[in-house]
C-alpha positions in Angstrom: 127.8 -92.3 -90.6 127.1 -90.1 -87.1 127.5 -86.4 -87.7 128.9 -85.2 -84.2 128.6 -80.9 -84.0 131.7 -79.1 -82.6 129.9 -76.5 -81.4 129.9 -75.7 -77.9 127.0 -73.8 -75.7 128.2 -70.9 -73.3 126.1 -68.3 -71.5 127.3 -64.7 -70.0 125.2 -62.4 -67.9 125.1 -59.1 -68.0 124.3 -57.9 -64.4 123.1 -54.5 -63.7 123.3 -52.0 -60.7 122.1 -48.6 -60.5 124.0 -46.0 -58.7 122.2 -42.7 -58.5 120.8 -42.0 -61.3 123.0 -44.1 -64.1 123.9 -47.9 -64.2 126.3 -50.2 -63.7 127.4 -53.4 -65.1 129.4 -55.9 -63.5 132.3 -57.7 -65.1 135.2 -60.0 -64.2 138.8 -59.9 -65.8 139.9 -63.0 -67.0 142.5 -65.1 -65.9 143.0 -67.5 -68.6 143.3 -67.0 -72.0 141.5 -66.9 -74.3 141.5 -63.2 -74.1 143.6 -63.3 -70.6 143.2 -59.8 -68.5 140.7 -58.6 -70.3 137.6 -57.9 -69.1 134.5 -59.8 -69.8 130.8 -60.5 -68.8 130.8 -63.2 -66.3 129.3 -66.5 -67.9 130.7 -70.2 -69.2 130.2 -73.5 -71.0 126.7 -75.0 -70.3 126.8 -78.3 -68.6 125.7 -81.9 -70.1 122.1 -82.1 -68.8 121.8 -78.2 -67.3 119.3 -75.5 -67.9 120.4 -72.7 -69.7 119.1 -70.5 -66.8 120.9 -72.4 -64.4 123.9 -72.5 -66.2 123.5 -68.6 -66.3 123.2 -68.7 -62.3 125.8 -70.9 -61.3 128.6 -69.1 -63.8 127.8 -65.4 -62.1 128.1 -67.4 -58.4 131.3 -69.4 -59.1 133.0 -66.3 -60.7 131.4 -63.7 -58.5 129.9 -65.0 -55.8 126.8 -63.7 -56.2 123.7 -65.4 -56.1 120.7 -64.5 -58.3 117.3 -65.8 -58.4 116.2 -64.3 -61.5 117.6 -63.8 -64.7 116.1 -62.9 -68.1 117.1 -64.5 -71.5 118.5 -61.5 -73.9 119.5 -63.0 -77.2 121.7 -65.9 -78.8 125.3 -64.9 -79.6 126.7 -67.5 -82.9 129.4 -65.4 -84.9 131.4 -69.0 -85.8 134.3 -66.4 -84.3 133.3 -64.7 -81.3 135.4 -67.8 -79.6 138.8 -68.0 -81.0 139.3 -72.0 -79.3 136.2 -72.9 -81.4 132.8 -72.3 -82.6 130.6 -71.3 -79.4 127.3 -70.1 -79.7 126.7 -68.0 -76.2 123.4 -67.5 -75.0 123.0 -64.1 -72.6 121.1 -63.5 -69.9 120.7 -60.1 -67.8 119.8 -59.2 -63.9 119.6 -56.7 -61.8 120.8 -56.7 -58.3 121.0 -53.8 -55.2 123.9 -51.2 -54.6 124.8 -53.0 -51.6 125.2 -56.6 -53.3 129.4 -57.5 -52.4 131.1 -59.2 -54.9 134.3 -61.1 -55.4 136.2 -62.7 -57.7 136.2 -66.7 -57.6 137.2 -69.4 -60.0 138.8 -68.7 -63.6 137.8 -64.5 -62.5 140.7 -62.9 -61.7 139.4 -59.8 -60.3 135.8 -58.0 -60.5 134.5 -54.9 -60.6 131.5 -52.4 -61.3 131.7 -50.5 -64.4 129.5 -47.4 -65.3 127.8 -48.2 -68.8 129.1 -44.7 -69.9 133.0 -46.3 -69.7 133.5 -49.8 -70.4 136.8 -50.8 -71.0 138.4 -52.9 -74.0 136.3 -56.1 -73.8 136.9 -59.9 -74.7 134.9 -61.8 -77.2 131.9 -60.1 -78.3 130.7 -58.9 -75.1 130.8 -55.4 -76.1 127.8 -55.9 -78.7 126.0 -58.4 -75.9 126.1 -55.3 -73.5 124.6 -53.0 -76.0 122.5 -54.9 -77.0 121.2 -55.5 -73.3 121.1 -51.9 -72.6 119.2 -50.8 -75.6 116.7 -53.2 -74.6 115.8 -53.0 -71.4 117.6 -49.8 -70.2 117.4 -47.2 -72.4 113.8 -47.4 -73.2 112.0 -45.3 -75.7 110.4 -41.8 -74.9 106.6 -41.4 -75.8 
């Protein structure tokens, strides 16, 4: 007997701006349910045969339109219900692009906009703990 998993592969990217002296993060509202106009971290299912990397890439273009050469691997998401469709294990990723970088909202994004870590709004999925998680890493770093 074949086992086949159910479990599906996503990433999300947190992407970073700074504007003066505090940060941004980008994020797109949704507009399909699950979750439908909420905000969320840009990202989507991985693709038969694609890099998690580029996966990461091409979800931020075809929901924001922008283009990112370099993206670093945060952490592995797998609550069995931080999808409420089915058991998703989402893979982050983070950048950082320029205060001038455009963006707008393509594909299943209904709209997009800059957020200031300080005032995030209500979130979908787990992307609340992804984006903290990302900023105690690699933002907020430790005094010595």
């Amino acid at each position: 007997m074949n086992y086949t998993p159910k479990i599906f592969v996503t990433v999300d990217v947190v992407l970073f701006r700074k504007m003066n002296s505090s940060y941004e993060i980008l994020l797109i509202q949704r507009l399909n349910d699950p979750f439908k106009d909420y905000w969320a971290l840009p990202g989507g299912f991985v693709d038969k045969n694609e890099e998690l990397e580029t996966a990461a890439k091409r979800e931020l273009f075809e929901e924001t339109d922008i283009q990112l050469f370099q993206v670093k691997q945060i952490k592995a998401y797998g609550n069995p219900n931080r999808d409420p469709r089915h058991h998703t294990i989402s893979v982050a990723f983070m950048g950082e692009i320029d205060s001038l970088a455009e963006a707008k909202a393509k594909d299943d994004a209904k709209a997009v906009k800059w957020f200031s870590i300080e005032e995030l709004p209500a979130l979908a999925f787990d992307h609340a703990e992804i984006i903290r998680d990302t900023i105690e890493k690699f933002i907020i770093k430790p005094a010595y």
